[in-house]
C-alpha positions in Angstrom: 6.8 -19.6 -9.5 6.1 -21.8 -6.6 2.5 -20.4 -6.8 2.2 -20.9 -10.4 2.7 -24.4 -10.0 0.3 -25.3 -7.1 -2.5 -23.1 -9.4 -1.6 -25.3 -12.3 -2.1 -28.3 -10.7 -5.4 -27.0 -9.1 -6.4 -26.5 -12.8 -5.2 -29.5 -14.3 -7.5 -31.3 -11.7 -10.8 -29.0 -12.3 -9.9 -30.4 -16.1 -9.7 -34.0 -15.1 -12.7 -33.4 -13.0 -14.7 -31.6 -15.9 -14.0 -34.5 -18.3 -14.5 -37.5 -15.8 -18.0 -35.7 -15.4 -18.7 -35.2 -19.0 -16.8 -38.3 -20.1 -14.3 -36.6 -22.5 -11.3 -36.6 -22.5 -8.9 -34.2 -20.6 -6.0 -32.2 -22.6 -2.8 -32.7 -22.2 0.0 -30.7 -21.2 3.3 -30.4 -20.8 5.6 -29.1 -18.5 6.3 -25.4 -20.2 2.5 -25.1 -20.8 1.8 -25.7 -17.2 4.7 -23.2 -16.3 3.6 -20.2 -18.6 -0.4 -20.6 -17.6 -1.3 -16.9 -16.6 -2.6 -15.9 -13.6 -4.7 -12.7 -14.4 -6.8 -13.0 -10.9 -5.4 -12.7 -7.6 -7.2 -13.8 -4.8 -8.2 -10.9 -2.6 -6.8 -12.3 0.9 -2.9 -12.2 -1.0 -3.8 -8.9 -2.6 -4.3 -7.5 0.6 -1.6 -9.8 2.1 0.5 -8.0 0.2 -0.5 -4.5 0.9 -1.3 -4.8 4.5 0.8 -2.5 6.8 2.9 -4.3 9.7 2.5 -1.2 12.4 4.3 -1.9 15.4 2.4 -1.6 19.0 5.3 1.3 20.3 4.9 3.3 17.2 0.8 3.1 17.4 0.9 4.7 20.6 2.9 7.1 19.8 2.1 10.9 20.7 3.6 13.8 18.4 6.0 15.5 20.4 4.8 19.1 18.3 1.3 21.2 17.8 -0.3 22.0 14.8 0.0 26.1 15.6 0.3 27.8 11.9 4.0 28.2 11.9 4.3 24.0 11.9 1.8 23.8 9.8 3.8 26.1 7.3 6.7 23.9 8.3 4.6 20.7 7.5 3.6 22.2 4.6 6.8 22.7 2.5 8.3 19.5 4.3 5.2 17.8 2.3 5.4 19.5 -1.0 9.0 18.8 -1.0 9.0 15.0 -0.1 5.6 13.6 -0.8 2.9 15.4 -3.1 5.3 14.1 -5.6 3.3 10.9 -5.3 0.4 11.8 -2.8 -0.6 14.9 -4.4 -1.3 18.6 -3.2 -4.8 17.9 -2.1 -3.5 14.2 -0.6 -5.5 11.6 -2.7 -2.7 10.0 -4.2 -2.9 11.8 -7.4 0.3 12.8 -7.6 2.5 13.0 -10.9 4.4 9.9 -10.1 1.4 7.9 -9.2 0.8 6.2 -11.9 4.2 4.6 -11.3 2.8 2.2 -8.8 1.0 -0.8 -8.8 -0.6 -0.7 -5.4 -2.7 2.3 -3.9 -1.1 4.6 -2.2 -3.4 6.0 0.3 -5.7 8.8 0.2 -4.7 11.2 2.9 -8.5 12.7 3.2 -10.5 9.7 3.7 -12.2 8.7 7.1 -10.1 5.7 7.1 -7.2 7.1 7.0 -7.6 9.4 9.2 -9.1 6.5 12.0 -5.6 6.0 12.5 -3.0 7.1 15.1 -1.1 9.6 14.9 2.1 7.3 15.6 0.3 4.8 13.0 0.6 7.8 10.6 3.8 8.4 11.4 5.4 4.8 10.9 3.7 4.6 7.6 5.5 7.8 6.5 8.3 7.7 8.1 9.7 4.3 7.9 7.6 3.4 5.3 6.9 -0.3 3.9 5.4 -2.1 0.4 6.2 1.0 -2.1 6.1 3.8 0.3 9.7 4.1 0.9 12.3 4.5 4.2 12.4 8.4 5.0 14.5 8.0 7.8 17.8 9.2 6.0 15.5 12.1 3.4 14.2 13.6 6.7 16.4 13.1 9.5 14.9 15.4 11.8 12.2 12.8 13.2 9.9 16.8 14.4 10.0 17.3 10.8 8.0 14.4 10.3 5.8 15.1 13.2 5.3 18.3 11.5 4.1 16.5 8.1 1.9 14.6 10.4 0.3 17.4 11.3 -0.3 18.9 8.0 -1.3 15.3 6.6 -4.1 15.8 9.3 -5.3 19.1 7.8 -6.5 17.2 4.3 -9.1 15.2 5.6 -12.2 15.8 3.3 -15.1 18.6 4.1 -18.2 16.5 3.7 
């Protein structure tokens, strides 16, 4: 609400502004108009304000504890189809059938980008979650079960 206001009062001044230029004069609103004034842009710095992960140093550094031999990778395998490629997809691009459900990306588990990151950065994001990716802490209390999605997460990375 709060930055519904300050917007409204940035465009009632462009409209004073307009007409002290053109020497018309400005419309007039009331209070309920000024409230109810949609804001169909967002500005890109809070779009990605909003979206960017917090990651903390500890969890960035962190190593996983287990190796991607193929019996983890099994392991990581059914741990992911049963708690994420509801969302994130079998193939990891985040075309999952409840994707559609969100508002904000959620990732795209092949991409160079994502796969830049740490292995502990990975982790956090998964694990603990943040924005719509929710706390798995509880869902998969095993924190090598995680490790072990980790290291199947790291098996989708595009073939290009």
């Amino acid at each position: 609400m709060k930055n519904v206001s300050i917007i409204g009062l940035l465009v009632i001044g462009l409209i004073f502004q307009n007409c002290k230029n053109n020497k018309t004069q400005p419309a007039v609103l009331n209070n309920d108009e000024i409230e109810t004034i949609e804001i169909v842009d967002i500005l890109e710095s809070e779009k990605e304000a909003e979206t960017k992960w917090i990651v903390p140093s500890n969890f960035k550094k962190m190593k996983n504890p287990t190796y991607a031999t193929d019996d983890n990778l099994i392991i990581g395998k059914a741990l992911y189809t049963k708690h994420c490629i509801s969302c994130h997809g079998k193939s990891g691009v985040g075309d999952g059938p409840k994707a559609d459900e969100f508002d904000s990306d959620i990732g795209d588990f092949t991409s160079k980008k994502f796969h830049s990151q740490t292995e502990g950065t990975i982790y956090y994001k998964s694990y603990v979650g943040q924005h719509d990716m929710p706390n798995y802490e509880k869902k998969i209390p095993g924190t090598n079960d995680m490790w072990l999605i980790v290291n199947h997460i790291k098996t989708l990375e595009r073939q290009e």
